[in-house]
C-alpha positions as CSV (number, residue, x, y, z in Angstrom):
1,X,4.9,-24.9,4.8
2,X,5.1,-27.0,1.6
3,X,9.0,-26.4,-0.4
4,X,7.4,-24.5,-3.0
5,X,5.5,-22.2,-1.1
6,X,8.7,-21.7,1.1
7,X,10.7,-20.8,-1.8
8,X,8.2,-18.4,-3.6
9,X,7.4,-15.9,-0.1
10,X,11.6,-16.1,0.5
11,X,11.7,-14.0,-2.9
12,X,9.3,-11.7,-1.9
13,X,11.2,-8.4,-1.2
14,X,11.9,-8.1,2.7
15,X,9.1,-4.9,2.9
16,X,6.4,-6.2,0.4
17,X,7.0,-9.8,2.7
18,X,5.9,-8.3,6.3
19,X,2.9,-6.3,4.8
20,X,1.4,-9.2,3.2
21,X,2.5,-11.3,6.2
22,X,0.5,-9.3,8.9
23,X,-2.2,-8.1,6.1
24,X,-2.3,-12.3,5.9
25,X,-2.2,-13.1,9.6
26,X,-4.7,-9.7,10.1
27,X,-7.7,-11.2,8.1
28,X,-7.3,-14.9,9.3
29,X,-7.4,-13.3,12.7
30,X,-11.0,-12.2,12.0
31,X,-11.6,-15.1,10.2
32,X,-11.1,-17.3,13.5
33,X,-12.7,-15.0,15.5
34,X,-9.8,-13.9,17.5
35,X,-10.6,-10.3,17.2
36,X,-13.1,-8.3,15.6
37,X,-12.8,-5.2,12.7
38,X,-14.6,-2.9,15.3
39,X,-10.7,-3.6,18.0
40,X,-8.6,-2.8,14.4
41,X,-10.7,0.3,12.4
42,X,-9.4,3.9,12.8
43,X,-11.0,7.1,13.9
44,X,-9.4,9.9,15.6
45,X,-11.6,9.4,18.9
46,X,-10.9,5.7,19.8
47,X,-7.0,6.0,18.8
48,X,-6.5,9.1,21.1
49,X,-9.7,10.0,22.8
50,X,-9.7,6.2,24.3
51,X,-5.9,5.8,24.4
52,X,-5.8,2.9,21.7
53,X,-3.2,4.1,19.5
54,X,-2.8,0.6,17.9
55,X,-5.5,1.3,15.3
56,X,-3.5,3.8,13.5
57,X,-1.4,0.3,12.8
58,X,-3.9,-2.2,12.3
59,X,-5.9,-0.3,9.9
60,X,-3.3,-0.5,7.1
61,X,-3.4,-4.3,7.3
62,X,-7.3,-5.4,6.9
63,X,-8.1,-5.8,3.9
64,X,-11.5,-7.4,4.6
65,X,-12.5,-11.2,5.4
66,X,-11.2,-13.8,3.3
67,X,-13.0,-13.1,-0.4
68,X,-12.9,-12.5,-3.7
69,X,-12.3,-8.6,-2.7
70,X,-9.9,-9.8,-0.1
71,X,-8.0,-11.7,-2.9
72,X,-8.4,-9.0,-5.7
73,X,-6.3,-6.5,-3.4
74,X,-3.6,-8.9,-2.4
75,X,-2.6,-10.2,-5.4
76,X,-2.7,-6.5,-7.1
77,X,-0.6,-5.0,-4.2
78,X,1.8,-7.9,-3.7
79,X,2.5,-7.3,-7.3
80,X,3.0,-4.4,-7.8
81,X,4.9,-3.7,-4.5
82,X,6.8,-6.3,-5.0
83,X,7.5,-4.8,-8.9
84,X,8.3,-1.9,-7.5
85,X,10.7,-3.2,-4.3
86,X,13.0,-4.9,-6.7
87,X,13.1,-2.7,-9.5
88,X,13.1,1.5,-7.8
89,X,13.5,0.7,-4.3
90,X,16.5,-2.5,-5.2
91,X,19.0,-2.7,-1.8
92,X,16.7,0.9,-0.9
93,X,14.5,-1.2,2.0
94,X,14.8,1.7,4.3
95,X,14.0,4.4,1.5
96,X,10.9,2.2,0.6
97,X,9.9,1.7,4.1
98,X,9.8,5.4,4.4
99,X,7.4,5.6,1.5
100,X,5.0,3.8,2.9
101,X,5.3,5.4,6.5
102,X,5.0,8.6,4.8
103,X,2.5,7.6,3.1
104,X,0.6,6.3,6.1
105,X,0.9,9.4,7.8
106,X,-0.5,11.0,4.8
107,X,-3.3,8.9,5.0
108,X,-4.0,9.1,8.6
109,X,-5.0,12.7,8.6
110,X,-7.0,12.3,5.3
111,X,-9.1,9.8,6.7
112,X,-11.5,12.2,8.3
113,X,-12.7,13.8,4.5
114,X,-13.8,10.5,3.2
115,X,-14.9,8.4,6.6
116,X,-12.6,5.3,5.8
117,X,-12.2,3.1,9.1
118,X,-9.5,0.9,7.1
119,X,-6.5,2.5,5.1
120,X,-5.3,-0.9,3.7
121,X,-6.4,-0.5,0.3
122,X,-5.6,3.3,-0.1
123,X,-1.7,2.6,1.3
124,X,-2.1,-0.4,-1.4
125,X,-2.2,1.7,-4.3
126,X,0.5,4.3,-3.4
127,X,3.0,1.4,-5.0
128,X,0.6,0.5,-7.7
129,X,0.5,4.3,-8.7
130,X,4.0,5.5,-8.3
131,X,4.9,1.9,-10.3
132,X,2.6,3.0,-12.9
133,X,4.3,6.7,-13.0
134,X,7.6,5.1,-13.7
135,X,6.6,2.8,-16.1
136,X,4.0,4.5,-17.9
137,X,4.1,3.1,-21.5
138,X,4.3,-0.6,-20.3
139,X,1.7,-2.9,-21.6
140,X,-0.9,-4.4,-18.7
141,X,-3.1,-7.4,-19.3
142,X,-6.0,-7.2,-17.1
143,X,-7.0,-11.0,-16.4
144,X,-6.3,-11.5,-19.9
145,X,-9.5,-9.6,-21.5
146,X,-7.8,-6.2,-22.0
147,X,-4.4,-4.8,-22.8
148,X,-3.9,-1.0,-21.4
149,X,-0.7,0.9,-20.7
150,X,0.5,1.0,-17.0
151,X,-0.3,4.8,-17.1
152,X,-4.2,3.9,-17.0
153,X,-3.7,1.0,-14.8
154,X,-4.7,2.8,-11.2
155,X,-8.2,4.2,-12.9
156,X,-8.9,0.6,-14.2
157,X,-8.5,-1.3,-10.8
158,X,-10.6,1.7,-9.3
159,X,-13.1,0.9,-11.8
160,X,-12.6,-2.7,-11.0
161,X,-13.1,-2.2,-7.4
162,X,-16.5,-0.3,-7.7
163,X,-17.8,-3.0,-9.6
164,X,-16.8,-6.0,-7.1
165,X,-17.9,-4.0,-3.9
166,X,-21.0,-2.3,-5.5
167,X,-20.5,1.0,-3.8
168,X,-18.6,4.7,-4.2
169,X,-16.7,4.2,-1.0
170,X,-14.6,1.4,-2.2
171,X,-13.8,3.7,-4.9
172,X,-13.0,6.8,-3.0
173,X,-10.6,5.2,-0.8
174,X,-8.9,3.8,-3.6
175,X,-8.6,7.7,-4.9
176,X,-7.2,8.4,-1.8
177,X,-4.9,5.8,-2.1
178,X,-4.1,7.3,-5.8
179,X,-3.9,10.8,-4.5
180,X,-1.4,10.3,-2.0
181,X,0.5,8.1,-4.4
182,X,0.9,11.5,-6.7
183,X,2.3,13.1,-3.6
184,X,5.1,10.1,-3.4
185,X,5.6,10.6,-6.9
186,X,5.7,14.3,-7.1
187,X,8.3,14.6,-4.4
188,X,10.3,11.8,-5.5
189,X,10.3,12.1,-9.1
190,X,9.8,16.1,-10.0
191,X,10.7,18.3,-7.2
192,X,13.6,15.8,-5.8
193,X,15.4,15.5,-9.4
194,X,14.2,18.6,-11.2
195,X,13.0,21.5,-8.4
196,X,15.5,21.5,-5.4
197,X,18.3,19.4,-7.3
198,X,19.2,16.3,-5.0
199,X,16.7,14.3,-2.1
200,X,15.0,15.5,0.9
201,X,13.7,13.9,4.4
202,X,10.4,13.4,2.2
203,X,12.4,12.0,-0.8
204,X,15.0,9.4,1.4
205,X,15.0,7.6,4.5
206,X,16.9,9.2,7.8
207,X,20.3,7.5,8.0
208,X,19.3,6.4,11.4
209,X,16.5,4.4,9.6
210,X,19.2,3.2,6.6
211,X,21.3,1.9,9.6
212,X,18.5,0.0,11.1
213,X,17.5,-1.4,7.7
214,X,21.3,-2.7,7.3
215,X,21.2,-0.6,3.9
216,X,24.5,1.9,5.2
């Protein structure tokens, strides 16, 4: 791996690193031919039914083949999860580890309303929207054409992502992705601080967790 390369993924935040690592390594994978989508897509009957519980992993880490989609949702989510790693979740890798696995579970048993084999791009946008919650008044330059503030900024890459795959679905897992990011939010930032007066097992990590994480 060329110097520059090396030193740009060794500031990547430890958590935002390994997801774009394996979402990375996931889509090359298909790309060789070393597996297919139909060994790594979720549904409740193949995971449990046929006793392949590796699909509820595998599904938050295909983002597609190599493509402008494919590239659209990496550099989006590696942004803004990597925003939101060093800024809200700074020394907190267990805490934001915990957001996502929540988050995944979340997902997981949502799955069924909308028909989503892959939940890549729905856990992508929990970060995006609980960034944008925090820092709602900042100004976002979308590829340089429009200015909006970071409030709007999970309807507009929604909207963007209709338009690049040409169909509702893309949009409704996104929504998903949106919906469970309001959850995060909610319990983190309104009922944590404001409603029960300190954090919860949904609001911070287990110690157990913090411990493995080297953050106690």
């Amino acid at each position: 791996m060329p110097v520059g390369i090396e030193a740009w993924v060794t500031q990547i935040p430890p958590v935002t690193r390994a997801w774009l690592a394996l979402s990375v390594f996931t889509s090359l994978a298909v790309q060789c031919q070393l597996v297919t989508p139909l060994q790594l897509y979720f549904s409740f009957s193949t995971a449990f039914t046929n006793s392949q519980p590796w699909r509820m992993v595998t599904t938050f880490f295909y983002f597609g083949t190599i493509s402008l989609d494919f590239i659209f949702h990496m550099f989006f989510f590696m942004r803004y999860s990597r925003m939101l790693e060093e800024s809200s979740f700074a020394n907190k890798k267990a805490d934001y580890f915990w957001l996502l696995f929540l988050s995944s579970l979340m997902l997981l048993a949502l799955s069924p309303l909308v028909n989503l084999p892959f939940l890549s791009s729905p856990l992508a946008f929990v970060p995006i929207y609980l960034w944008s919650r925090r820092h709602p008044s900042t100004p976002i330059s979308l590829f340089g054409l429009i200015t909006i503030s970071a409030s709007y900024l999970p309807l507009a890459l929604v909207g963007l992502a209709w338009l690049l795959n040409g169909t509702w679905r893309a949009a409704a897992g996104d929504l998903l992705g949106c919906a469970v990011g309001h959850i995060g939010w909610f319990v983190r930032d309104v009922w944590a601080r404001e409603m029960a007066g300190g954090p919860t097992i949904m609001s911070e990590a287990p110690d157990a967790l913090k411990r493995l994480f080297g953050d106690i």
